[in-house]
Backbone bond lengths (Angstrom), bond angles and torsions (degrees), N, CA, C in turn:
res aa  C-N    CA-C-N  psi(-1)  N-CA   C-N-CA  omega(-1)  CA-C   N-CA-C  phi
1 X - - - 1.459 - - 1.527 109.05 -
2 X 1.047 104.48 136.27 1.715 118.65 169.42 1.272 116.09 -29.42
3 X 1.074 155.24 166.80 1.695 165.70 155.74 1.275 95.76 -113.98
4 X 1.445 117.41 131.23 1.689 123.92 -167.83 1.883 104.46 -87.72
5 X 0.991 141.71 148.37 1.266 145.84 -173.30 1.274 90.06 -77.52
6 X 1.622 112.49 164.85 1.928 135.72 164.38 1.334 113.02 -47.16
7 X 1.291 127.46 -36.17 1.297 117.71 -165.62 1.486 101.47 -97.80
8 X 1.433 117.18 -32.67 1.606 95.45 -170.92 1.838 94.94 -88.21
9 X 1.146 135.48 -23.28 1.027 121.74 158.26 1.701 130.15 -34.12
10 X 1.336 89.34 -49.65 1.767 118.01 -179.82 1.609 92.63 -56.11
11 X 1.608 120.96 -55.91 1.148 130.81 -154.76 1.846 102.10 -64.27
12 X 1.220 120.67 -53.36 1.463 138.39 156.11 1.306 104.25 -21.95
13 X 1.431 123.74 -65.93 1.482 122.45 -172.61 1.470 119.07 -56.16
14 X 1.673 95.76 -45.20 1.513 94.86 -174.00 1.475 116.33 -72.35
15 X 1.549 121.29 -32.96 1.240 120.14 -163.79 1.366 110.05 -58.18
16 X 1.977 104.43 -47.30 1.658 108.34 179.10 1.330 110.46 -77.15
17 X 1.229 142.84 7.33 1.231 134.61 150.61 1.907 107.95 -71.51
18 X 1.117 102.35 -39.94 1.985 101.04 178.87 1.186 122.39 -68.10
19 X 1.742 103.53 -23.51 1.468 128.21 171.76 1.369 95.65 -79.23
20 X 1.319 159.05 -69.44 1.089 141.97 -173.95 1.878 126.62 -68.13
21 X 1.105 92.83 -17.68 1.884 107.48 170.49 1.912 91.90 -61.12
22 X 1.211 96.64 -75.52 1.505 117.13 -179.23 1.683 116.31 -22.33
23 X 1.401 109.00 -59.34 1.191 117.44 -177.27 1.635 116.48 -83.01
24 X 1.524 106.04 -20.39 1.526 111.28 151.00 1.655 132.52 -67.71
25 X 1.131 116.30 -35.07 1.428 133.89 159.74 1.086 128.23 -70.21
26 X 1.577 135.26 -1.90 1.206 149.25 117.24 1.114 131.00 -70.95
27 X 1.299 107.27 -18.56 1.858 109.02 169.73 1.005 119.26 83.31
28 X 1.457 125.56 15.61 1.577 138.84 -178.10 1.720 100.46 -79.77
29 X 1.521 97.47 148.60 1.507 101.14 152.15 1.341 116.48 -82.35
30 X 1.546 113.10 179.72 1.146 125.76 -179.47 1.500 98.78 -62.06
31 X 1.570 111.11 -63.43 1.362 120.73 -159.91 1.403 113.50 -48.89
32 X 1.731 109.90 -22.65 0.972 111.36 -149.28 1.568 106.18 -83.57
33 X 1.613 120.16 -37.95 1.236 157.56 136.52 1.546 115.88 0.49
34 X 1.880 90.55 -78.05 1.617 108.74 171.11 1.825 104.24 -35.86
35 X 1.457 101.33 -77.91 1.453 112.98 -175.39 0.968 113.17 -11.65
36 X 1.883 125.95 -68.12 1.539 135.26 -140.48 1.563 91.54 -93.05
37 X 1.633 99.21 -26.85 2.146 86.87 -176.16 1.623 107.05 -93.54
38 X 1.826 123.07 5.71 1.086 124.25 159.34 1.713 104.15 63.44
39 X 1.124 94.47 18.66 1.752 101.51 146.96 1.266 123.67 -107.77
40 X 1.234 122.72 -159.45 1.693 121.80 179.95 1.669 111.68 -120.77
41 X 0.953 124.92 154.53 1.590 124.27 -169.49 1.681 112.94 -48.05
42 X 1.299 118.75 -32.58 1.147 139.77 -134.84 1.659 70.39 -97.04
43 X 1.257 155.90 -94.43 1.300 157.48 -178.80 1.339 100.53 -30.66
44 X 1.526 133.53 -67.42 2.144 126.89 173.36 1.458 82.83 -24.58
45 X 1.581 122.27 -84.89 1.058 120.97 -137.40 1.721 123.72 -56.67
46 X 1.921 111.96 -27.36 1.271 104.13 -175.64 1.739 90.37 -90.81
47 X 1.784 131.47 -22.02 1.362 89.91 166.75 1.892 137.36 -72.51
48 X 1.387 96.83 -2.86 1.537 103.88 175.67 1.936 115.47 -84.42
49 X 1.267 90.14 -19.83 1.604 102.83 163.91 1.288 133.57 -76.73
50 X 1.810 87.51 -10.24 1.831 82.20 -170.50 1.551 135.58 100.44
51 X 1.519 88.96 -13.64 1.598 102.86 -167.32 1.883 97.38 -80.05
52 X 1.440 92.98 136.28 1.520 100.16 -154.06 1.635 95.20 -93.67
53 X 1.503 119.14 11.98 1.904 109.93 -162.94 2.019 88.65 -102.16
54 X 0.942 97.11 1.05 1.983 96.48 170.21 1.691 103.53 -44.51
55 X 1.374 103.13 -177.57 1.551 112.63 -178.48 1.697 88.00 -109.60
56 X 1.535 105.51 170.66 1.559 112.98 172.29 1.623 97.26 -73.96
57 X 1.415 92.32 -45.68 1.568 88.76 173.96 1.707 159.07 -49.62
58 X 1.571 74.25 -37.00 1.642 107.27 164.93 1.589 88.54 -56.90
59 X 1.540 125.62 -98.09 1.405 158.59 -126.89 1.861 74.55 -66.34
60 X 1.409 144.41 -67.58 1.838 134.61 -172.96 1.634 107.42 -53.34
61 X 0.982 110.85 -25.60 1.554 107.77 175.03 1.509 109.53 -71.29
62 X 1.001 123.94 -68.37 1.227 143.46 -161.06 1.761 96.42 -53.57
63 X 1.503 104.18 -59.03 1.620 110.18 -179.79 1.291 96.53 -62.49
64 X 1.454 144.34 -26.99 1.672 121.57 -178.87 1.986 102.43 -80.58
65 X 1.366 95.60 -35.14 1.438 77.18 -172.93 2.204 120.10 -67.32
66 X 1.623 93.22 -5.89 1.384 88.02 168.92 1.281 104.89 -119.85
67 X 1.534 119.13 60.70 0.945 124.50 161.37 1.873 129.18 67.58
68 X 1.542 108.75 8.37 1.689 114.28 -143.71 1.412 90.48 -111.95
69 X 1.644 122.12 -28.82 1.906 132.08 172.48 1.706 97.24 -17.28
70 X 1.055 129.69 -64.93 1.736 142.96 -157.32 1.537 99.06 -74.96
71 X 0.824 124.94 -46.90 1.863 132.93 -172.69 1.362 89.94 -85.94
72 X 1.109 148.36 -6.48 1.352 142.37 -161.87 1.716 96.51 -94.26
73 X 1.436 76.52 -66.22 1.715 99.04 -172.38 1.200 116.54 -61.28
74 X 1.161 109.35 -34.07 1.915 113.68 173.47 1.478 109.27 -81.46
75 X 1.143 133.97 0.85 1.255 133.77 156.23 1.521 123.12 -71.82
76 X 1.629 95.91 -41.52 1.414 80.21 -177.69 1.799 110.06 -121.61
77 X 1.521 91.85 54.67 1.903 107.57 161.24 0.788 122.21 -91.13
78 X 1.950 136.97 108.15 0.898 130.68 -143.18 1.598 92.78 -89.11
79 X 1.187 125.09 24.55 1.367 94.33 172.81 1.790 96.02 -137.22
80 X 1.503 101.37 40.15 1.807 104.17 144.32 1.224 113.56 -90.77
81 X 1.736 129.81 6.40 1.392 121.51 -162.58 1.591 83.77 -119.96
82 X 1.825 73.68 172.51 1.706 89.08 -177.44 1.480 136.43 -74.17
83 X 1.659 90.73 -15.03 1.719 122.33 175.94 1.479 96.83 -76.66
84 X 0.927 125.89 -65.91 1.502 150.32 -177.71 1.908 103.97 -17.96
85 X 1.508 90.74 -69.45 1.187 116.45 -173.86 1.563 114.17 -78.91
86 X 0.893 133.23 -25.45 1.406 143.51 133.29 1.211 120.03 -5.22
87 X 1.591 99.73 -84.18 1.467 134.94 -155.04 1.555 91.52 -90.17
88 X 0.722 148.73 25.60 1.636 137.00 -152.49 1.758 109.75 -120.11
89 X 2.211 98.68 -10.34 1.417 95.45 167.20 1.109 106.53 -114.77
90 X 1.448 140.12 4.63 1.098 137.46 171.84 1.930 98.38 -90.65
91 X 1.660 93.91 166.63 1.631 107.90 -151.21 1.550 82.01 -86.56
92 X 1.347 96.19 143.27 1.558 101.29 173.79 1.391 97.65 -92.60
93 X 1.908 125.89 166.58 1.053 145.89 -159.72 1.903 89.97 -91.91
94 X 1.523 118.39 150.93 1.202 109.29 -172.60 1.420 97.67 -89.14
95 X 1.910 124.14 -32.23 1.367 113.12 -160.76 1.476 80.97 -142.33
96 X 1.304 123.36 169.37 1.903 114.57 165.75 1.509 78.37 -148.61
97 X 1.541 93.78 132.60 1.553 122.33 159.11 1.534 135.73 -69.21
């Protein structure tokens, strides 16, 4: 298996730190968290750590149950950008090699 580079590692740290700001600024417990994202604390806790061996799945649950699923997803629509929107009448490629 791959070894993840510094920055997306870095990137891991910060996100579950925003994930745990987040769920502090609502005032939720952990447990409470786990529950609604239908994982177990022990997974909240390594995605608030950063620990990058979570599921995608785990880590979209968790962000819908604090509300973040929608801001998530609209972040990465490529056609909120300026390229995006650009490119958006020209034919996109069906597969790229």
């Amino acid at each position: 298996m791959k070894t993840n580079t510094k920055i997306v590692n870095d990137a891991f740290a910060e996100i579950g730190e925003h994930i745990k700001t987040w769920r502090r600024l609502y005032k939720l417990k952990a447990s409470q968290v786990a529950e609604r994202a239908g994982i177990s604390q022990g997974t909240l806790h390594k995605i608030e750590s950063g620990d990058h061996s979570i599921s995608t799945s785990a880590f979209l649950e968790v962000a819908r149950s604090l509300g973040l699923l929608d801001a998530l997803t609209e972040s990465l629509d490529p056609l909120n950008t300026d390229l995006g929107r650009a490119r958006v009448t020209e034919s996109l490629p069906k597969r790229i090699r």
